[in-house]
C-alpha positions in Angstrom: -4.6 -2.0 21.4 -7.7 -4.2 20.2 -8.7 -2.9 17.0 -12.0 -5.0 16.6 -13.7 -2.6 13.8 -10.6 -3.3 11.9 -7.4 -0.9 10.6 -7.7 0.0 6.8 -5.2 -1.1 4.5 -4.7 1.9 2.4 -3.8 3.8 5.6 -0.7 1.3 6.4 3.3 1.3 5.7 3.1 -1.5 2.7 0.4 0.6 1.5 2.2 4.1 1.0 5.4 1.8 0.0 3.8 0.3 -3.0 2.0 3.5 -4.0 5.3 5.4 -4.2 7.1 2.0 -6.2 3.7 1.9 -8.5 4.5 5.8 -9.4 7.9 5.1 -9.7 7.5 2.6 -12.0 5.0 3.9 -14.1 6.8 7.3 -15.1 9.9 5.0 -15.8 11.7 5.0 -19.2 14.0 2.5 -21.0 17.3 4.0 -21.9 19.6 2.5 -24.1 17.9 -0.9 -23.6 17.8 -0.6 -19.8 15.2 0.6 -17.3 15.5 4.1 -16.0 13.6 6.0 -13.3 12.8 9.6 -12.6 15.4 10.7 -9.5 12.2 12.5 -8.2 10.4 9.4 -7.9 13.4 7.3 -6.5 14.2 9.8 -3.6 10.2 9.3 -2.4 11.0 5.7 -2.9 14.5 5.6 -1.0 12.8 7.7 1.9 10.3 5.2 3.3 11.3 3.8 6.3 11.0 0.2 5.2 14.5 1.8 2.5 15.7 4.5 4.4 17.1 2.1 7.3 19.7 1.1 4.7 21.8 4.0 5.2 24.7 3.3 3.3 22.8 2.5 0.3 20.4 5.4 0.7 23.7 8.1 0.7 25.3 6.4 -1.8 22.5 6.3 -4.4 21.7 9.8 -3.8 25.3 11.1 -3.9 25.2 9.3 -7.1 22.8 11.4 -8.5 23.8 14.6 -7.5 27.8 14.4 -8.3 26.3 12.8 -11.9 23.7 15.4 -12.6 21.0 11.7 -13.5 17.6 13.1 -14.6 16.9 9.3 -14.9 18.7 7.3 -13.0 19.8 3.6 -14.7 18.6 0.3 -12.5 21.9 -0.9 -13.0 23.4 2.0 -11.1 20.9 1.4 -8.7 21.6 -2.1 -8.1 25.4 -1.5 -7.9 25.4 -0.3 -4.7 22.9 -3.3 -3.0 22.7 -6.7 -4.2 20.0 -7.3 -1.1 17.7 -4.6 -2.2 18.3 -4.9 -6.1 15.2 -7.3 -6.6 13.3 -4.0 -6.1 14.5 -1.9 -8.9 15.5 -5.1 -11.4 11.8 -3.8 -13.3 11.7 -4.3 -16.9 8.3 -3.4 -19.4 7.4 -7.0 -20.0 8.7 -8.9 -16.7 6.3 -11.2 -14.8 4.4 -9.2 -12.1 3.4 -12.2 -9.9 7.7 -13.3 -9.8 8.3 -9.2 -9.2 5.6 -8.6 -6.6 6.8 -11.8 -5.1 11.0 -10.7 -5.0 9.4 -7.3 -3.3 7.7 -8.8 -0.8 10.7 -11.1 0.0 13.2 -8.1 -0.1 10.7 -5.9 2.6 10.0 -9.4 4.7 13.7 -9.6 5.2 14.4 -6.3 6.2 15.9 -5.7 9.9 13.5 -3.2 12.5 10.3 -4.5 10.4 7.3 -4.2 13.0 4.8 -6.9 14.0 2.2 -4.7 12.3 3.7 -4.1 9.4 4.9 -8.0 9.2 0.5 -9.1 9.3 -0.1 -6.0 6.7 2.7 -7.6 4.7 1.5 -11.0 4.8 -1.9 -10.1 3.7 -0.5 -8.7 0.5 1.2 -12.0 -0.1 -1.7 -13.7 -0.2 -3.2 -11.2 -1.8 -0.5 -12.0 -4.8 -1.0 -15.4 -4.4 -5.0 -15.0 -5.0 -4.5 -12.6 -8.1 -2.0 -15.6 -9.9 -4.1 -18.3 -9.1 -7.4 -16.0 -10.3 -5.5 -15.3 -13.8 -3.9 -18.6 -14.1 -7.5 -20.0 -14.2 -8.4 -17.4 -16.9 -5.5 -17.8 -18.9 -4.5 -14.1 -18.3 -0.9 -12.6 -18.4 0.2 -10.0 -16.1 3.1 -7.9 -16.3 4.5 -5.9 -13.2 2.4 -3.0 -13.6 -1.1 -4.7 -14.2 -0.2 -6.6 -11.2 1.0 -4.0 -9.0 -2.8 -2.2 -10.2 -4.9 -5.3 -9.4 -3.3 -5.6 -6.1 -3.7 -2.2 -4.6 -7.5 -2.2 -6.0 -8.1 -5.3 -4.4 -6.8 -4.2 -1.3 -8.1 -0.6 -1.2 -11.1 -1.4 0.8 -10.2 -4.2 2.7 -9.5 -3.7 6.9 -7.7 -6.1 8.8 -9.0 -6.5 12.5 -6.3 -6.2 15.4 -7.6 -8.7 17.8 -6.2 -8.1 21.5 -7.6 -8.8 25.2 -10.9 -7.3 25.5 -10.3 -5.9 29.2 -6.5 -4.8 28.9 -5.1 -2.0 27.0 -7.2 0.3 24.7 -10.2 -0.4 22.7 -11.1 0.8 19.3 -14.1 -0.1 17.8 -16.9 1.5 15.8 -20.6 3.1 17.5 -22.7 -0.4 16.8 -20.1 -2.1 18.9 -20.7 0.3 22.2 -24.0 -0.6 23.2 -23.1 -3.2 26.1 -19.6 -1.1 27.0 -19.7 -0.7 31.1 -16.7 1.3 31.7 -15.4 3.8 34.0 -13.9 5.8 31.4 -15.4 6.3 27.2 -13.6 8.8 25.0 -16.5 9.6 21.8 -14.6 11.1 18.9 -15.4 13.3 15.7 -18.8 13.5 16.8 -21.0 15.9 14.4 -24.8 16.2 14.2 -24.4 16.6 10.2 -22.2 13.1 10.1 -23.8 10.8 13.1 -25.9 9.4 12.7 -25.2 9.0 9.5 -27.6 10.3 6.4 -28.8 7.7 4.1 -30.3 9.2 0.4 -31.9 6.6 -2.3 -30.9 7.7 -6.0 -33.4 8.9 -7.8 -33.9 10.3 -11.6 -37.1 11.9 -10.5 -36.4 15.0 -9.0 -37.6 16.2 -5.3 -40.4 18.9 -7.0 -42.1 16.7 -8.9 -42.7 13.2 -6.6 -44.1 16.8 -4.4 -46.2 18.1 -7.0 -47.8 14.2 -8.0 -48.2 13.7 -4.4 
């Protein structure tokens, strides 16, 4: 598939996986001195693929909960039953979001059945990190795994990453500007609508419609 217009971000596997870890974290408590998390929260979490292929750690954890009756469930607990997959939920208040992002990324990188896809999504995050330390390292600005977490899903919320493939195999994808010059046998056109395409363009105004009318 050649995807020249380019995939967005938000829409990806990394994407949904750190927007499920971001709300897990951020309705977390700390318990007796140690980091806690809703169960709610943890079962989205332990359900995403890039988790869920960890069986054995995925039954145990949630047996856990159940025969225990955890509202919140300790990290500790947690991080019993997988010493691969513990850099994700070792999360404290203060701890240094570049280092966490960064044990995250490493954790999902070296995860069996990962896709090629999701591999180039996950890579652009890691750079992404790397920009956002080097951004506040020049500012003198301290992060902590939340902030970071935040800047890094705003920064990437409207970017696309193109899916370059050979132009005359497979299927092409690409947006209505990049059509003009197609010659082939067979074009699909989709989501077409006379209220959407072309597309409506408005200039904001603070002078309303009946008055530019009335002074002409």
């Amino acid at each position: 598939v050649n995807v020249t217009m380019g995939f967005p971000i938000k829409q990806s596997s990394p994407a949904t996986f750190f927007n499920t870890l971001n709300s897990m974290l951020k309705r977390s408590r700390v318990v007796d001195g140690e980091t806690c998390f809703f169960y709610e929260d943890l079962n989205s979490l332990l359900s995403h693929p890039y988790i869920a292929t960890n069986r054995e750690f995925v039954a145990a954890v949630q047996s856990e909960i159940t025969q225990r009756r955890l509202y919140f469930v300790p990290s500790s607990t947690i991080c019993n039953f997988s010493t691969e997959l513990a850099p994700i939920f070792t999360y404290s208040a203060d701890i240094d979001g570049y280092e966490y992002l960064k044990a995250v990324l490493t954790t999902i990188m070296g995860s069996e059945g990962l896709s090629q896809i999701d591999s180039y999504f996950l890579e652009v995050y890691n750079n992404t990190i790397s920009r956002i330390k080097q951004l506040t390292e020049k500012e003198h600005i301290e992060t902590q795994g939340l902030q970071y977490l935040y800047l890094t899903n705003r920064l990437l919320s409207t970017m696309t990453v193109p899916f370059e493939g050979e132009p005359l195999l497979g299927m092409q994808i690409m947006g209505v500007l990049e059509t003009r010059l197609l010659d082939f046998k067979n074009l699909f056109i989709l989501s077409m609508n006379e209220k959407i395409y072309p597309a409506k363009s408005y200039s904001a105004s603070f002078i309303p419609q009946f008055m530019r009318s009335g002074y002409n």
